[in-house]
C-alpha positions in Angstrom: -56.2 15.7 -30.5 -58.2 13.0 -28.4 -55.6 10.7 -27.6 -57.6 7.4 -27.4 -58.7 8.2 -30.7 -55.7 9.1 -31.8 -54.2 5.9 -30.5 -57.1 3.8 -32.4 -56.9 5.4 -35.6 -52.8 5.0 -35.4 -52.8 1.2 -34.4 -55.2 0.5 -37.1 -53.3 2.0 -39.7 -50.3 0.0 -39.2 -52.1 -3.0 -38.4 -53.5 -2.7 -42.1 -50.4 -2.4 -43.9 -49.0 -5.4 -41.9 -51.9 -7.6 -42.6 -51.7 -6.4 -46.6 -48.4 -5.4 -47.6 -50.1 -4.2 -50.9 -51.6 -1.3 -49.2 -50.3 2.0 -49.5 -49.9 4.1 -46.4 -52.2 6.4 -47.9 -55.1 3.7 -47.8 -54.4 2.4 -45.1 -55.3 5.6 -43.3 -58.0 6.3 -45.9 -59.6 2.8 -44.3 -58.6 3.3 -40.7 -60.6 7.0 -41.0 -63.6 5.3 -41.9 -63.5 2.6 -39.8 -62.8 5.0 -37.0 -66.0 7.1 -38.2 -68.1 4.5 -38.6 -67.0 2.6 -35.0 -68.2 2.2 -31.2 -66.5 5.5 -30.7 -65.3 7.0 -27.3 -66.5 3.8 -24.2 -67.0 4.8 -20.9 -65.7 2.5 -17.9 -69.0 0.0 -18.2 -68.6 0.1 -22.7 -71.5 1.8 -23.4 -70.5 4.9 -25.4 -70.3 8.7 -24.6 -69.5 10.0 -27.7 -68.6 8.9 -31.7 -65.1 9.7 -33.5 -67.4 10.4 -36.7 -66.1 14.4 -36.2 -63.5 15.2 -38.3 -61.9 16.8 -35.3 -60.7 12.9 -34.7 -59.7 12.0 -37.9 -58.8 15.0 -40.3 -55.8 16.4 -38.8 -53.5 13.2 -40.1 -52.3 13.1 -43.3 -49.2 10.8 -45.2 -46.3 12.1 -47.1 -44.6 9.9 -48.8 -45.0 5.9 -48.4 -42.0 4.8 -47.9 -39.4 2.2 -48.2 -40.5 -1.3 -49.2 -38.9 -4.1 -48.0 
């Protein structure tokens, strides 16, 4: 797996479900997928970019079991 991708898609997921406790891990990934397909993709050192996360060799291999505890 592409780490800084995998690192994006990650950080976004959380960051969903801690800014709308609502969300179920599920679509919180579900959204961080899309939004990593549809962003900037991979930036080189000046931010232009080299190549876009909208394979699903960036995004497909996660998947959630469960959701969880709720607090």
């Amino acid at each position: 797996m592409h780490s800084q991708s995998a690192k994006d898609l990650i950080t976004d997921l959380f960051k969903r479900q801690a800014d709308d406790p609502k969300v179920t891990r599920g679509e919180a990934l579900r959204q961080a997928m899309i939004a990593l397909m549809d962003g900037k993709g991979f930036l080189d050192a000046s931010g232009n970019t080299e190549f876009a996360y909208a394979h699903p060799l960036f995004w497909a291999p996660y998947t959630i079991i469960g959701d969880g505890g709720r607090r």
